[in-house]
C-alpha positions in Angstrom: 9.8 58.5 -9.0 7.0 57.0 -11.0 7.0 53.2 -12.7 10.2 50.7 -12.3 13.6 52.2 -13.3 15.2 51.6 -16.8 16.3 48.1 -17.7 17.5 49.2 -20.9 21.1 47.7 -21.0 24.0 50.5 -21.1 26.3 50.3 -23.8 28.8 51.8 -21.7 28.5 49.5 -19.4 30.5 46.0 -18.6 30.4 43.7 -21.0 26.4 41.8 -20.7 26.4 39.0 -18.5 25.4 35.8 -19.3 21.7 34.3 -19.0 21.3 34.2 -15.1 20.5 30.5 -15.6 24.5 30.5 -17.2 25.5 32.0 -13.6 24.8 29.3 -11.3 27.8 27.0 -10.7 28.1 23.4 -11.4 28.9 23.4 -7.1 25.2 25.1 -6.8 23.9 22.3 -9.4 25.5 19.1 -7.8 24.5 20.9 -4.6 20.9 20.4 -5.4 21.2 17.7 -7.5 22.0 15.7 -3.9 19.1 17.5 -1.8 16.7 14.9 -0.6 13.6 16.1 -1.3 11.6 13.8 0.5 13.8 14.0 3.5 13.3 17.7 3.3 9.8 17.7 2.9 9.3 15.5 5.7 10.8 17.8 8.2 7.4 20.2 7.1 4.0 19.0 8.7 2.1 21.1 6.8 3.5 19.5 3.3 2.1 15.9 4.4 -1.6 16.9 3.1 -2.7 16.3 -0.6 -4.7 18.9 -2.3 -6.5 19.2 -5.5 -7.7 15.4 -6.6 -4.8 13.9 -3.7 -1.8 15.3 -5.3 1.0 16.1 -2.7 1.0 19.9 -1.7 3.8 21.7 -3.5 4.3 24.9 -1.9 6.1 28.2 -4.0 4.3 31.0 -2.5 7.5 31.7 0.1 8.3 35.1 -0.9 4.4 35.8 0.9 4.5 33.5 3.6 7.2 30.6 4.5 6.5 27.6 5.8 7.5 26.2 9.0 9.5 23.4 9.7 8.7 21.0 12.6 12.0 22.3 14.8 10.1 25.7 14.6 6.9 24.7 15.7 7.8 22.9 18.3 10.4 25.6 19.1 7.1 28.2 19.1 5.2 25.9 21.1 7.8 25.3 23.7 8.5 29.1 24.0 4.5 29.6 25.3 4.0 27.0 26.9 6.9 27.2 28.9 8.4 30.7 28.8 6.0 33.3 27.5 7.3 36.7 29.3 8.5 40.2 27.9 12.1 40.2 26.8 14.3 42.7 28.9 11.9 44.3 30.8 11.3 42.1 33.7 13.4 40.4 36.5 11.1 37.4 37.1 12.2 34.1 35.8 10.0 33.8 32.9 11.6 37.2 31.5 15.0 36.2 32.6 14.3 32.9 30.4 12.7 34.7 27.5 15.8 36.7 27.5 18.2 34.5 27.3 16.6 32.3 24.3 16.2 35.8 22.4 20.0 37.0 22.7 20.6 33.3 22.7 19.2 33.3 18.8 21.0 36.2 18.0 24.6 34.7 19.0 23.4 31.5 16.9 22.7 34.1 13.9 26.4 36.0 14.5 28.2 32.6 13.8 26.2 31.5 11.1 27.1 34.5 9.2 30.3 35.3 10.7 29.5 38.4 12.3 31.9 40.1 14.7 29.7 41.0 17.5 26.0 40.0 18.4 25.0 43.3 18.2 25.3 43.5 14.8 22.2 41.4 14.1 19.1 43.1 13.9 15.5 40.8 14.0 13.0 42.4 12.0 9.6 41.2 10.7 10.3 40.2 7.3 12.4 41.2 4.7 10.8 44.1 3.0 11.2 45.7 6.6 14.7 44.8 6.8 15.4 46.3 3.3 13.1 49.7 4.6 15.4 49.9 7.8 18.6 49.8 5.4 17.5 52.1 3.2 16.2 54.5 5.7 18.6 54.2 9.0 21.7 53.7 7.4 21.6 54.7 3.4 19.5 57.8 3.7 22.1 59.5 5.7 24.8 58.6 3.3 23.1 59.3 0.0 22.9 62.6 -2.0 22.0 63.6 -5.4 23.5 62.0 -8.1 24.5 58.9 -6.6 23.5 55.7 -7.9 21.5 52.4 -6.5 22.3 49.6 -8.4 19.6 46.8 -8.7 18.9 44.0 -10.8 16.1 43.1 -13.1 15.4 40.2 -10.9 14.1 42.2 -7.8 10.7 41.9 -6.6 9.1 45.3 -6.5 9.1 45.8 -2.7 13.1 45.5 -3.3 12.5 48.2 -5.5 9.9 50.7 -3.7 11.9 51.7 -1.0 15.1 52.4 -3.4 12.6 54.5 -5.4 11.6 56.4 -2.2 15.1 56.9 -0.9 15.7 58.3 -4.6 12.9 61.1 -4.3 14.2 61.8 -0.9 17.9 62.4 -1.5 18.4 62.7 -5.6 20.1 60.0 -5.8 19.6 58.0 -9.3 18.0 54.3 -9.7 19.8 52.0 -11.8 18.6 48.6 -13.1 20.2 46.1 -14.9 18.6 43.4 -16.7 21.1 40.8 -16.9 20.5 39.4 -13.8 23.3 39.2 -10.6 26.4 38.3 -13.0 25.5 41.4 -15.0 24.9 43.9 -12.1 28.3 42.8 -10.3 30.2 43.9 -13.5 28.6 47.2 -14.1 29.4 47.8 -9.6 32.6 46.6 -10.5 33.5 48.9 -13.6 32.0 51.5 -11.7 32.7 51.1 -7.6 34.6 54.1 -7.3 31.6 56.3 -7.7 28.9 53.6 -6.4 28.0 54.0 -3.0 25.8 50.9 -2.8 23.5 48.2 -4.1 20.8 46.2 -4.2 21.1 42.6 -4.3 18.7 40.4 -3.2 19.9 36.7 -2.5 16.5 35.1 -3.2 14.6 36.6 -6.1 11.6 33.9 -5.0 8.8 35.9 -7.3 11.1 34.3 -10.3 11.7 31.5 -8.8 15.4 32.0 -9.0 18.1 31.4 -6.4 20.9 32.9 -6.6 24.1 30.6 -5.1 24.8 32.5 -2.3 24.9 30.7 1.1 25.0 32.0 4.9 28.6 30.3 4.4 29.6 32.2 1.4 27.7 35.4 2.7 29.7 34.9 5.9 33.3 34.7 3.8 32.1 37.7 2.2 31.7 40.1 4.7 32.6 38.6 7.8 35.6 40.9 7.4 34.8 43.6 5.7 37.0 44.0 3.0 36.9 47.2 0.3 34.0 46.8 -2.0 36.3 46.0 -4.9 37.1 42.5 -3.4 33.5 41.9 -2.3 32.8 42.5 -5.9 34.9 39.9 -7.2 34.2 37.5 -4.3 30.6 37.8 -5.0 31.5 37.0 -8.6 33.5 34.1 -7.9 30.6 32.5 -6.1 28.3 33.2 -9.1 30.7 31.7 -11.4 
């Protein structure tokens, strides 16, 4: 498949959604209405420098490269200075410790998100990995020709590239829909019967739009694994 898909809305489809700004809740709003900023900003060494004629550094470029908070550093720093060794492939103390703290992060991950099992949490690179190991070890199997992949106009394009590749693969059909996450939920849920999967990405960071869904609420959500139809309107609710 050549270019981005279609964002021409369907008339068929679910009544449009909103403007995506319409979608976040007045919860999301008071929610960062009450961040402190400064506290927040503190906890990031890097964001203490001034740049450009001594204004404060304001960082956006996340989506590229995040920023590390002083817990991580020193976390890093602690790890080789103290513990550096291959993880579980080595019976010496420094692997034994190494292994522990990795399956250690992995049961921290399971409860923030409400997993059942630690196994089910996978540590990749980076996103666009993570999206590329979806899309090829567990949709690629699934998929064949005429199916759909739902995504939103919001999506940056490497959530879009490997949808386009599974597409070309397996014949399955790429679907946007321009009316942001609201939008794209309402079109999935008119249509859920025949609509395998989608593509939703939490943090669209490119726009510089967030859409209100926490490790809590993604943790209700899934934690145990209801039909799609009530994911659907859970995801909704949270949006509303």
């Amino acid at each position: 498949m050549n270019g981005h898909p279609d964002l021409t809305p369907d008339p068929a489809a679910a009544p449009v959604a909103p403007p995506i700004d319409a979608t976040l809740s007045a919860r999301t709003a008071a929610a960062a209405a009450e961040l402190d900023v400064p506290a927040v900003r503190e906890d990031f060494p890097i964001l203490r420098q001034t740049v450009r004629d001594g204004k404060p550094l304001a960082y956006l470029d996340n989506a590229a490269t995040a920023q590390k908070p002083r817990a991580v550093i020193d976390a890093i720093s602690r790890y080789y200075t103290q513990t550096n060794a291959n993880v579980h492939r080595g019976l010496h103390e420094l692997s034994e410790r190494a292994t522990a703290a990795y399956e250690g992060a992995r049961a921290t991950v399971r409860r923030t998100l409400g997993a059942a099992e630690d196994r089910e949490i996978v540590f990749v690179r980076g996103t666009t990995e993570g999206i590329n190991l979806v899309a090829q070890a567990w949709a690629r199997p699934r998929l064949k020709a005429g199916d759909e992949i739902l995504i939103t106009g919001m999506e940056h394009h490497s959530d879009i590239v490997p949808w386009q590749i599974l597409c070309g693969q397996t014949g399955a059909k790429l679907v946007g829909y321009p009316d942001g996450l609201i939008g794209a939920l309402r079109k999935l849920q008119a249509a859920a019967a025949r609509i395998p999967m989608r593509a939703a990405d939490p943090a669209t960071a490119h726009l510089f739009i967030v859409n209100p869904l926490s490790g809590r609420s993604l943790a209700g959500l899934f934690s145990t694994h209801p039909p799609v139809e009530q994911r659907i309107e859970r995801l909704m609710a949270l949006n509303r």
